[in-house]
C-alpha positions as CSV (number, residue, x, y, z in Angstrom):
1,X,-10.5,50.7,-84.6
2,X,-8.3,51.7,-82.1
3,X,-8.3,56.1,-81.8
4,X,-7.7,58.2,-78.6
5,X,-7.2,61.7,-78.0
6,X,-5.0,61.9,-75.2
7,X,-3.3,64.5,-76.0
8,X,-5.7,66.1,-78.1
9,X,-8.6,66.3,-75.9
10,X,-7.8,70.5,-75.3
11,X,-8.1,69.7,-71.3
12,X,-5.5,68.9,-68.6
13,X,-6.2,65.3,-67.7
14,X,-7.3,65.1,-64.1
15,X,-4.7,63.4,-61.9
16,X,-4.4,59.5,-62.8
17,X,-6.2,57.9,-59.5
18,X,-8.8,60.5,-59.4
19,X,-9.7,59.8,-64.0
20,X,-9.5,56.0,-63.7
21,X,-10.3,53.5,-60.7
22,X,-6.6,52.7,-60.8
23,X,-6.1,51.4,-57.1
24,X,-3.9,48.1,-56.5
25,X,-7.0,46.0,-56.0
26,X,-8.7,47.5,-59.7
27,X,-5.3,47.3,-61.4
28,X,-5.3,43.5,-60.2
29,X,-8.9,43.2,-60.8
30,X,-8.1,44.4,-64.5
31,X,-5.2,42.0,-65.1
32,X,-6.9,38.8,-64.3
33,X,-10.0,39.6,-66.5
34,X,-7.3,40.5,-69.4
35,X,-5.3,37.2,-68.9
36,X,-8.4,35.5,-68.4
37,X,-9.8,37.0,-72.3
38,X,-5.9,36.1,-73.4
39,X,-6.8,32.5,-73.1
40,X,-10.3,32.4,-73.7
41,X,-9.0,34.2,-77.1
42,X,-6.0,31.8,-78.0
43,X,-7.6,28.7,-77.0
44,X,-10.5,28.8,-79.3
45,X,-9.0,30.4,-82.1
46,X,-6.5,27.8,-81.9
47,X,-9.2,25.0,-81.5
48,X,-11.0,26.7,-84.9
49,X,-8.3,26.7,-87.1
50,X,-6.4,23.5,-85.6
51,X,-10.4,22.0,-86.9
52,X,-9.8,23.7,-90.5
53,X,-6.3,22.3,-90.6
54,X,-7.3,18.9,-90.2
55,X,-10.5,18.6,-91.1
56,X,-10.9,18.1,-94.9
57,X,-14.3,18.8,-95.4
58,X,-13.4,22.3,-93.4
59,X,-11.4,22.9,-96.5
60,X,-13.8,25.1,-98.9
61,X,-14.1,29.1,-99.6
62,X,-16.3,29.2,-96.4
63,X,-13.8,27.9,-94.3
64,X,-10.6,29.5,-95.7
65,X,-12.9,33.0,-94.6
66,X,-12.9,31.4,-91.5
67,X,-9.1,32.7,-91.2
68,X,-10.5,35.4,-89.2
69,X,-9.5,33.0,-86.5
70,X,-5.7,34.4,-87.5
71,X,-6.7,38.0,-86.7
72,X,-8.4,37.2,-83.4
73,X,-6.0,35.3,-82.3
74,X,-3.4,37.8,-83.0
75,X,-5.1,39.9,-80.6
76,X,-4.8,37.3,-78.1
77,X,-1.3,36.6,-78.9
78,X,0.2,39.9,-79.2
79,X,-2.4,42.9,-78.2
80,X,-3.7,41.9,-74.9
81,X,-0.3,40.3,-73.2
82,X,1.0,43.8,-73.7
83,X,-1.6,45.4,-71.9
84,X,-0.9,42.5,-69.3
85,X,2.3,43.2,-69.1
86,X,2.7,47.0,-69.0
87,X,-0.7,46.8,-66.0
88,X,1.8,44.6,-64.3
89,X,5.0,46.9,-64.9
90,X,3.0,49.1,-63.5
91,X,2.2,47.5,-60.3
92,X,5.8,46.6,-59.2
93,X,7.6,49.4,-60.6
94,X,7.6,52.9,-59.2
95,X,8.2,54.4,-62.5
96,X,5.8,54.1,-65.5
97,X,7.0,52.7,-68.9
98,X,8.0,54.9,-71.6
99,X,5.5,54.4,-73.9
100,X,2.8,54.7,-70.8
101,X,0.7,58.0,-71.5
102,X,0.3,58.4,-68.0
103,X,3.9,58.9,-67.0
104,X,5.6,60.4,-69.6
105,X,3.4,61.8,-72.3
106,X,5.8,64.6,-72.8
107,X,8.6,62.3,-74.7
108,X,5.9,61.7,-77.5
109,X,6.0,65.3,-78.5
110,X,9.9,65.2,-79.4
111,X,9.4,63.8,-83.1
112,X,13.2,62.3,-82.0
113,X,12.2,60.0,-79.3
114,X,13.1,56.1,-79.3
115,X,10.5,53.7,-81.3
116,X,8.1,52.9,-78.7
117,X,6.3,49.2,-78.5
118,X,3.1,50.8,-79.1
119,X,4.0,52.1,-82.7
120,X,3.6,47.6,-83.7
121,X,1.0,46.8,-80.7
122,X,-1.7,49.6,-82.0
123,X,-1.7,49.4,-85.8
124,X,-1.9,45.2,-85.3
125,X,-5.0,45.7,-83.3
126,X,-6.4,48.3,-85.6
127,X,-5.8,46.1,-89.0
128,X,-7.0,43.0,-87.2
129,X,-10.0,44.9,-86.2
130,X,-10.2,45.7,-89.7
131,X,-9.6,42.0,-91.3
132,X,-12.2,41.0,-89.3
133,X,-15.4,43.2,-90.5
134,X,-13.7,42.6,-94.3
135,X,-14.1,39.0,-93.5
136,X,-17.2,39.1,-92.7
137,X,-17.9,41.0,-95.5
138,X,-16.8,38.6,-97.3
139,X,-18.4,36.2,-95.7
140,X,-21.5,37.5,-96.3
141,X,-20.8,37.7,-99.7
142,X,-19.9,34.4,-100.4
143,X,-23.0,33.3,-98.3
144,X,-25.5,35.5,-100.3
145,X,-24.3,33.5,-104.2
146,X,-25.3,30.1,-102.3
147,X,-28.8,31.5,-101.3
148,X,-29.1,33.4,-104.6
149,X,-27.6,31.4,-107.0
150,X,-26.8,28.1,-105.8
151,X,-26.7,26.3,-109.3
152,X,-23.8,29.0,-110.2
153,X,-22.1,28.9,-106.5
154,X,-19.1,26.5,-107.2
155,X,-18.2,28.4,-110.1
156,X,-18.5,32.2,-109.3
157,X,-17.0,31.3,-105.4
158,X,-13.3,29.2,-106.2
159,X,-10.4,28.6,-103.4
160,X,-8.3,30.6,-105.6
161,X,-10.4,33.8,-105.6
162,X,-11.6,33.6,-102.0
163,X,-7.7,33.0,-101.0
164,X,-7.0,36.6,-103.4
165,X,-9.6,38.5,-101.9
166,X,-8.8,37.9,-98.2
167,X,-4.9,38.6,-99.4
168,X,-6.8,41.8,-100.6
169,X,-8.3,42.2,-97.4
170,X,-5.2,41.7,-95.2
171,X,-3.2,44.2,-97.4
172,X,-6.2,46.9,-97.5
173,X,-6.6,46.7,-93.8
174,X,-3.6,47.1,-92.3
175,X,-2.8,49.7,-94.9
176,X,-5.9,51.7,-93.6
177,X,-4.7,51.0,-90.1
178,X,-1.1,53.0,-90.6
179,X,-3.2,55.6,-92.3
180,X,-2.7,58.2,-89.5
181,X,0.5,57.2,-89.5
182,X,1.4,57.6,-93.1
183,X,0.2,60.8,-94.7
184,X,0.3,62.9,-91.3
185,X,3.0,63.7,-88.7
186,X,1.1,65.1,-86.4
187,X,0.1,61.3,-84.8
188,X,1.8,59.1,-82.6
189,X,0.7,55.7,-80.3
190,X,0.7,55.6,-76.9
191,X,-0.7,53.2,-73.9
192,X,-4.0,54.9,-72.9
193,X,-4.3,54.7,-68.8
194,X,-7.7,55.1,-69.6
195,X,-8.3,52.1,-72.6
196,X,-5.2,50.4,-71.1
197,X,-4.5,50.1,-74.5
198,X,-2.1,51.4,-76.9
199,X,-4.0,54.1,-79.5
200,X,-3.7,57.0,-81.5
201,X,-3.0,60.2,-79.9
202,X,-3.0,63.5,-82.2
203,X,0.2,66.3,-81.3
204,X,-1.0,68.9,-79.9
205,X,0.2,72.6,-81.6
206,X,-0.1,75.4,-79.0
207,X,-2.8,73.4,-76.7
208,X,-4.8,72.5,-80.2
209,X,-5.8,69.5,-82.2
210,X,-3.9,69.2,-85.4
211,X,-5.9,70.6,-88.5
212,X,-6.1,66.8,-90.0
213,X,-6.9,65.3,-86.4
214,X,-10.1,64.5,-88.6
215,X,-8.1,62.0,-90.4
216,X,-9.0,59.1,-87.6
217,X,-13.1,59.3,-88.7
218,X,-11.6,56.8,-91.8
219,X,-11.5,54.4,-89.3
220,X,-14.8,54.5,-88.0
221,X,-16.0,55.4,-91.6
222,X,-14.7,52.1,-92.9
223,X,-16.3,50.4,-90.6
224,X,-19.6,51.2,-90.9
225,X,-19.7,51.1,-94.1
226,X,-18.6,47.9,-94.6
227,X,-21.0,46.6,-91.9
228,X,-23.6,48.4,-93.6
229,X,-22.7,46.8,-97.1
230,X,-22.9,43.2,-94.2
231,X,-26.3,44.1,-93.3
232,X,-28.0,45.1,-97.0
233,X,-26.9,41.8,-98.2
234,X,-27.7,39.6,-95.0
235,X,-31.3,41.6,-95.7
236,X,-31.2,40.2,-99.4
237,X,-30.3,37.2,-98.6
238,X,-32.8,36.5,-95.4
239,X,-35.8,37.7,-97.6
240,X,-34.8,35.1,-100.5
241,X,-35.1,32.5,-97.5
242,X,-37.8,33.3,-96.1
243,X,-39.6,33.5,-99.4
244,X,-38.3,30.0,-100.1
245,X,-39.5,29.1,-96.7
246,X,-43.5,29.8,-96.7
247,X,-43.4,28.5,-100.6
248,X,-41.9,25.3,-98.9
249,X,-44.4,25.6,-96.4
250,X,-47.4,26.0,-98.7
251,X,-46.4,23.0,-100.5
252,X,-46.6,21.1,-97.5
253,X,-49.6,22.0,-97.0
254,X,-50.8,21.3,-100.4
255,X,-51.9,24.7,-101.3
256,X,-49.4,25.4,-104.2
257,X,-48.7,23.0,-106.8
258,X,-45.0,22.3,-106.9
259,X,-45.4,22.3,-111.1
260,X,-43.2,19.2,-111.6
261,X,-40.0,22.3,-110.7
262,X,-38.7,19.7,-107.6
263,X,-40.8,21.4,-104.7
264,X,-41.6,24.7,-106.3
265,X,-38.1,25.7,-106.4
266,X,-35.6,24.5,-109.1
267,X,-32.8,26.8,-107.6
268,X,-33.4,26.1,-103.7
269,X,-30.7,26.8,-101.5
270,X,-29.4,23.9,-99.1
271,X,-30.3,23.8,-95.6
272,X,-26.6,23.9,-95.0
273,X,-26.4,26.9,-97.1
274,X,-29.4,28.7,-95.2
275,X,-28.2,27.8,-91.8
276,X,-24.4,29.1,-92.6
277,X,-26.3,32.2,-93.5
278,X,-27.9,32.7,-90.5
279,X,-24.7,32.0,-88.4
280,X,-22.9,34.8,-90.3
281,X,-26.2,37.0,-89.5
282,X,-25.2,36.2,-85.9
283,X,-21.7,37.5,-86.3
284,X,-22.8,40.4,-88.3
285,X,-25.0,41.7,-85.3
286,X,-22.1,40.5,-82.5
287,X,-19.9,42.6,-84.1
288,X,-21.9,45.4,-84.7
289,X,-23.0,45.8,-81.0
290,X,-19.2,44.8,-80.1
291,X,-18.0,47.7,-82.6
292,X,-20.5,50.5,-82.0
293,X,-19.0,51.8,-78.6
294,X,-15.7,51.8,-80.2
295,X,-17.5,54.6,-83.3
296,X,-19.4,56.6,-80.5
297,X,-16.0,56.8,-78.6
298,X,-14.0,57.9,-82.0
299,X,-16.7,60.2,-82.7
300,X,-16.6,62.0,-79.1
301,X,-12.6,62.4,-79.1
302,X,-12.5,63.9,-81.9
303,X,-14.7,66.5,-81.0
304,X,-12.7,67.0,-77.6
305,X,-14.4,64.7,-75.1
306,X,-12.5,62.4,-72.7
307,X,-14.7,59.3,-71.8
308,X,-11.9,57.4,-69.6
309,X,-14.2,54.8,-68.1
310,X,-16.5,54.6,-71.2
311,X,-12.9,53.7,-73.0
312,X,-12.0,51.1,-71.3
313,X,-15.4,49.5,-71.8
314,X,-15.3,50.1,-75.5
315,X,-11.8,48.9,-76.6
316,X,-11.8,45.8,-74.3
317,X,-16.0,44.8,-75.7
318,X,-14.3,45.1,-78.7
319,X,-11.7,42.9,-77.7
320,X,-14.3,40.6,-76.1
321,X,-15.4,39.9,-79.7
322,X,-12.2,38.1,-80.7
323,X,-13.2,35.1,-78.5
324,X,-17.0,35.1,-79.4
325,X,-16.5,33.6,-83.4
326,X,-16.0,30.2,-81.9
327,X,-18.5,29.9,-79.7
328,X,-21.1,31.2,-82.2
329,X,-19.7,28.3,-84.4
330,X,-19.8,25.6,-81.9
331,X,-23.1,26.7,-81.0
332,X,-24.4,26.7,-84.9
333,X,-22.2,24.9,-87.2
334,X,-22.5,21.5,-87.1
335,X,-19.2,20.3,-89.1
336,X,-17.5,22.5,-87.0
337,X,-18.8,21.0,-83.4
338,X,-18.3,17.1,-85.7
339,X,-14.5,18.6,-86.5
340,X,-14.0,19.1,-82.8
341,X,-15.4,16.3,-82.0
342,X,-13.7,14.4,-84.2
343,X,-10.6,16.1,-83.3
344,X,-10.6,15.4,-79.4
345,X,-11.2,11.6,-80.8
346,X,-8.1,11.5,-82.3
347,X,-6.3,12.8,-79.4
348,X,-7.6,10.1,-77.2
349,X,-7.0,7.6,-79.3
350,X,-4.7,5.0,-78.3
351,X,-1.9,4.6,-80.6
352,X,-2.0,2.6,-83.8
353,X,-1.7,-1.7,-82.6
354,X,-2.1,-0.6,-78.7
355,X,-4.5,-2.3,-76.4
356,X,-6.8,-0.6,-74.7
């Protein structure tokens, strides 16, 4: 999630140009890779869920968890044309925005100053952040009952409970993300000039961290231990596989009797089933690696450091991610590449009693 100290590092920032590569050609450099991830981000989210919308056989528990595609996208939507637009505020104008921490970081320690942009722009990239390892989560989960039990799947994984528990997820995870926010007044949001990015900065009291400035570890606490929870079921659910594998490969090879049980295994999991699986093993790890700088950064403001070009490599990685989902599906899920297939079809299509 989205935490930086910059007011509570207990240091003077060095001077802006001299902390961050922030020369006309960088500052350029930086806008065209954002607008650049802005599109990558919004065209394939929108290609993923226009697939869901109007592909029926999209329309299970599987793909309603797919509405991580929602989240992402409002990263792409909201969170990263900010950060295009204050970078380019910055470029033509002589003085800084407001809410810029560069400029004016003073205004943030009057509790009475105006409601800055940043106080909607951070939270929604924290909770989407959020939604999207609970997804996966849940993801996981609904995976591991079709590799487990895949007689009982259709009746312990309904549209009605998978559409309550990513309700639950939304609720929980932007709840968690106005945490700091919530049960401590000693927090505000800012635009980093180091993330380039709008994050949590503690108040400082007499050139000191708060005494809850600990409260920002939930973030990175949730996280892991959510993608932990990911990982101990992906490692139940791979092992079932691959002991359904090398029975299936034994009985090829004649050297176990399949005892009348339908090839050895009465409860076999589909190779629909065991390939899903292993996509959402795919998004497990690309999230973790995507994540982990994000925790190590977290970790180290707390503490007091102030990693300005190690920020902006963790936030926008993390940002990175929101466009990756898609092509992981188009490279492994075959209904979704026949749903886009099947939707660029459509559009090509002539109209209904016109010649081609």
């Amino acid at each position: 999630a989205t935490a930086q100290t910059g007011h509570g590092s207990g240091q003077s920032l060095p001077p802006l140009c001299t902390l961050c590569c922030c020369g006309m050609l960088n500052r350029t450099l930086a806008v065209a890779f954002m607008v650049s991830l802005a599109f990558a981000i919004v065209v394939g989210n929108v290609v993923t869920l226009t697939v869901f919308v109007q592909t029926r056989q999209s329309r299970t528990p599987q793909g309603y968890l797919k509405s991580l595609a929602i989240a992402d996208m409002m990263v792409g939507v909201v969170v990263v044309p900010f950060s295009v637009f204050t970078e380019i505020s910055l470029m033509v104008t002589s003085a800084p925005p407001l809410w810029y921490q560069g400029g004016t970081s003073a205004s943030f320690s009057d509790m009475e100053s105006p409601w800055q942009p940043c106080m909607l722009i951070g939270p929604v990239f924290a909770g989407c952040t959020f939604v999207s390892i609970s997804t996966i989560f849940l993801m996981t989960l609904e995976r591991s009952v079709a590799i487990l039990w895949p007689l009982h799947k259709d009746a312990l994984v309904t549209r009605r409970r998978t559409l309550l528990l990513i309700l639950l997820s939304w609720a929980a995870s932007f709840l968690l993300a106005l945490t700091p926010l919530i049960f401590s007044s000693n927090f505000t949001l800012e635009y980093n000039e180091c993330s380039r990015m709008c994050n949590y900065a503690p108040l400082l009291f007499g050139g000191r961290l708060p005494p809850d400035a600990n409260i920002l570890l939930l973030f990175p606490a949730f996280d892991f231990t959510l993608l932990g929870g990911t990982l101990a079921v992906n490692v139940v659910s791979f092992t079932s596989i691959r002991r359904y594998t090398q029975k299936r490969k034994l009985l090829s090879e004649g050297s176990l009797s399949d005892g009348g049980g339908g090839g050895g295994c009465s409860h076999r999991p589909s190779f629909s089933d065991i390939k899903a699986a292993k996509t959402i093993g795919i998004l497990t790890f690309a999230f973790t690696a995507s994540f982990s700088p994000i925790a190590v950064f977290v970790l180290g403001n707390v503490v007091g450091y102030t990693w300005c070009n190690f920020s902006f490599l963790a936030f926008w990685i993390l940002t990175g991610n929101s466009c990756c989902n898609v092509i992981i599906y188009s490279v492994r899920d075959h209904r979704f590449r026949k749903g886009v297939t099947l939707l660029f079809q459509r559009e090509q299509s002539p109209p209904h009693g016109e010649k081609t």
